[in-house]
N, C-alpha and C positions, 0 to 999 in steps of 0.2 A: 067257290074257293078252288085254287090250283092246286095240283098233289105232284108232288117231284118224288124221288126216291134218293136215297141216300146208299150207293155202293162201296161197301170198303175195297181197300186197295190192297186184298191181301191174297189174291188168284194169279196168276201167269195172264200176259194176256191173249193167247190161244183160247183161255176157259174164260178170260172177265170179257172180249171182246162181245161176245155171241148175249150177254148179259145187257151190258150196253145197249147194243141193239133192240133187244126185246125189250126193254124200258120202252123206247120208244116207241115201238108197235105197240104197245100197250097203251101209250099217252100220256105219257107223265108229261108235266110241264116242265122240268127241273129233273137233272140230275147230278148229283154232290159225292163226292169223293174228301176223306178225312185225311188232314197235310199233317201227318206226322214222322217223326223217326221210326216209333216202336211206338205199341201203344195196348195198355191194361195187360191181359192174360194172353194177347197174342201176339209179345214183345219176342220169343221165341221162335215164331213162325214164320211163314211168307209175309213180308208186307213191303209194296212198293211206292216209290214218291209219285206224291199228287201231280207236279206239273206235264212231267211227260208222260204220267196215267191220260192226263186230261188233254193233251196235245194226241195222243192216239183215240182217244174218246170223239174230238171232233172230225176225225177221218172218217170214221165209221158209221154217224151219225149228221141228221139233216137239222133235224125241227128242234129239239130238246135245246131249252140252255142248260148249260154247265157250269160248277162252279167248285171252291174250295166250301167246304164247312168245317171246319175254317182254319184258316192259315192264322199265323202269331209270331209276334216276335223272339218267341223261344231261339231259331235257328237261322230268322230270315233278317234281311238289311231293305230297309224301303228302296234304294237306289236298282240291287238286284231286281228283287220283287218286282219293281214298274216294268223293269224290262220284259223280264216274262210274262207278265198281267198284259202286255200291249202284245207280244207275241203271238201266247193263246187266243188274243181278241181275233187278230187277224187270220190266224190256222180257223179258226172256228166261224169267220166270218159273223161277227159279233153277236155271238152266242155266250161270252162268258160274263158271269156272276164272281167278283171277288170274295169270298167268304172271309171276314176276321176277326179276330177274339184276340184277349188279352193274352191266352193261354192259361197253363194250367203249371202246377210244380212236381211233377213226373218226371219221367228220365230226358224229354225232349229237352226240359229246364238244365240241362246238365251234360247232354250228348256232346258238348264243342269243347267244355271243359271250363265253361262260364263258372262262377259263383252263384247261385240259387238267388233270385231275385227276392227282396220282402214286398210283402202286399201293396204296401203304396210307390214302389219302383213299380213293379210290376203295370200299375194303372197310368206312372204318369207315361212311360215307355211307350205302352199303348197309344194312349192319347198324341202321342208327339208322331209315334209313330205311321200314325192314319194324318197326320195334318201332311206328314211329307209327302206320301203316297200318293196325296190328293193334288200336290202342285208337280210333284215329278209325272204324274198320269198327265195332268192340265197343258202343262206349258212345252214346248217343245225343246226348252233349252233351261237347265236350273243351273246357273254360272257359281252361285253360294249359295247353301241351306244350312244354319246353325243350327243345333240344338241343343238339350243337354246330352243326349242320347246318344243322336245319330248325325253326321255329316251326310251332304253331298258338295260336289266341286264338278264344276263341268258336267254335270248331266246332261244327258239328252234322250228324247224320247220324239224319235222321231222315223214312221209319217205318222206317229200318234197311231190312237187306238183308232177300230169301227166303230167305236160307239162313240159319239161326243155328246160331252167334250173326254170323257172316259168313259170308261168299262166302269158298269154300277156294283157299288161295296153292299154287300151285306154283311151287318154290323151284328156280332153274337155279344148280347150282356142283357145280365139281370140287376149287377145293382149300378145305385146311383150316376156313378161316373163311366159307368159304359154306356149307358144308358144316354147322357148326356153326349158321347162322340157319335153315338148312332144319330143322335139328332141332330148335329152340327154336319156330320158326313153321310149318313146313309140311305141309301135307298129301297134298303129291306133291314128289318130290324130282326134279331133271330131270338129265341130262347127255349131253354127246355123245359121252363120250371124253376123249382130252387136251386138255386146253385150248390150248394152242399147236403139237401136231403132229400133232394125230387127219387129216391131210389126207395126213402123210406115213407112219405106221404102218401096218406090215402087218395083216392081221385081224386074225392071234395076239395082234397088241401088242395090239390096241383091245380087246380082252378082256381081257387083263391088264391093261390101264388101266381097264375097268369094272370089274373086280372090286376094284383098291386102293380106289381109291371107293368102292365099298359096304362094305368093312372098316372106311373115315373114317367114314361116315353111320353107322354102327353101333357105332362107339365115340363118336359124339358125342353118340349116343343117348343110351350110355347117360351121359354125363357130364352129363348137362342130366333126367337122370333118369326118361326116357321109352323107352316098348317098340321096339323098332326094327319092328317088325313093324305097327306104329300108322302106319308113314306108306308111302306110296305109291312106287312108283319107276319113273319113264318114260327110256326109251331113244330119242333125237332120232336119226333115220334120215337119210342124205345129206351128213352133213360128212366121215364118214370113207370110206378103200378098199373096205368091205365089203360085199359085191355084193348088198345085198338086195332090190333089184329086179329081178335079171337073170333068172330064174324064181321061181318058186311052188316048185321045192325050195328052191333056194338060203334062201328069205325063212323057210322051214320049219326049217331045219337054225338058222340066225342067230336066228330067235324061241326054238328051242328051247334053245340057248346059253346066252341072253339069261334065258329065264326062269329056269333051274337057277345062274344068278346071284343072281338075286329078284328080278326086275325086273316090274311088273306090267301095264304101260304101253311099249307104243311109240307113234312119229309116227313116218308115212311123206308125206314130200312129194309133193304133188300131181304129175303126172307135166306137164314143160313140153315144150314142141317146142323151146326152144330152151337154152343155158346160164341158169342153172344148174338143175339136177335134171331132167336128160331123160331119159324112159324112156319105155316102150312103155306104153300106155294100156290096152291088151288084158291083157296081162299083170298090169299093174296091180291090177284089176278083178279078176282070179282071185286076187291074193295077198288081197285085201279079201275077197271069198268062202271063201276055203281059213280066211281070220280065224275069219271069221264059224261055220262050220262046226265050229272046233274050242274056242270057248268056249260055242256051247252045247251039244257032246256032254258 
């Protein structure tokens, strides 16, 4: 199983730089940065945007991909977005992971001065939104793209990403119909759990609630006519109860869980001194070890 880390974007990068880097001396596979305006209890504080976090992120760094976990159409336009998804590809020499989700209905939902999306806007937006992305990243030239949502007109994306025929999305949803563009689009599927109670589920549940989800991803597999075994599946560490930081067994037994699920992919959050994702740095560092050791035995 690969283990990436998840850094927020809420340091200078004098202090997030030296961070970065140590990820990768340590061997994450992955490392993610969260595409928000403002975001929960540290809406007051430092917090900077994802793209040119993650355009200095690949200066600094060799081996690590990178990526959004995850971007939304809360504040972004697919036409933009390609632009920049094919930029980072290239600064990073095709290292980058697009991370994206439906979003959420927070302050992101309302920073531009939008009207607050309802739950089934919200999904089809989504949906229309990653089918653009997916031909604006493809094609080198999108003359007209309709939608109900979003336009493009004379796009272009061009010399294209390093990766082809793009830069790979990883697709964050739990129910139904995200679940379904992860299988139509994606190439790593993401989730945390439940979507609205993984904070208050015992482990047991947050397992059962992984596992319903991989039965959705696998039947929407195959409804859309694709191997379930063709896409990727990462486990977002730190929203639910389950103690996976509290030692190097604890993270062993939960990895081990996690993968006899299918899962192929975790993020562990970088460890904070303060709310939210506090843990011991020491410890840290040997679950990233203990990683490391046992995907290359």
């Amino acid at each position: 199983m690969r283990v990436g880390v998840v850094i927020l974007p809420a340091v200078s990068w004098p202090e997030g730089a030296p961070i970065w880097q140590r990820a990768e001396e340590l061997g994450a596979d992955t490392a993610w940065t969260y595409d928000h305006l403002t975001w929960r209890d540290l809406r007051d504080g430092p917090w900077f945007a994802a793209v040119p976090l993650l355009a200095a992120a690949s200066q600094v760094t060799t081996t690590m991909r990178l990526g959004t976990l995850v971007t939304s159409p809360n504040f972004r336009h697919p036409v933009t977005l390609a632009k920049e998804a094919m930029t980072l590809d290239d600064l990073s020499q095709g290292r980058i992971t697009l991370g994206i989700g439906a979003g959420g209905s927070g302050w992101d939902a309302s920073a531009t001065g939008q009207l607050r999306w309802s739950p089934a806007e919200r999904s089809a937006r989504f949906a229309e939104f990653v089918d653009h992305l997916d031909r604006l990243l493809v094609e080198p030239a999108v003359d007209r793209l309709e939608g109900a949502f979003y336009r493009a007109v004379d796009a272009r994306a061009v010399p294209g990403c390093v990766q082809r025929p793009r830069v790979p999305f990883a697709i964050a949803g739990a129910g139904p119909r995200s679940i379904e563009v992860a299988a139509r689009h994606g190439q790593l599927w993401v989730t945390f759990g439940h979507p609205a109670r993984a904070e208050e589920q015992s482990p047991t549940d947050c397992v059962a609630a992984a596992r319903a989800q991989v039965a959705l991803l696998e039947r929407a597999c195959e409804r859309v006519g694709r191997d379930p075994a063709s896409i990727d599946r990462l486990y977002l560490q730190g929203l639910t109860t389950e103690p996976w930081l509290e030692s190097v067994e604890a993270f062993r037994d939960l990895a081990g869980t996690y993968a006899d699920l299918g899962f192929t992919d975790l993020a562990l959050h970088w460890p904070r001194v303060e709310p939210p994702f506090v843990a011991d740095p020491a410890v840290f560092e040997a679950i990233l070890a203990e990683a490391n050791a046992s995907e290359g035995s």
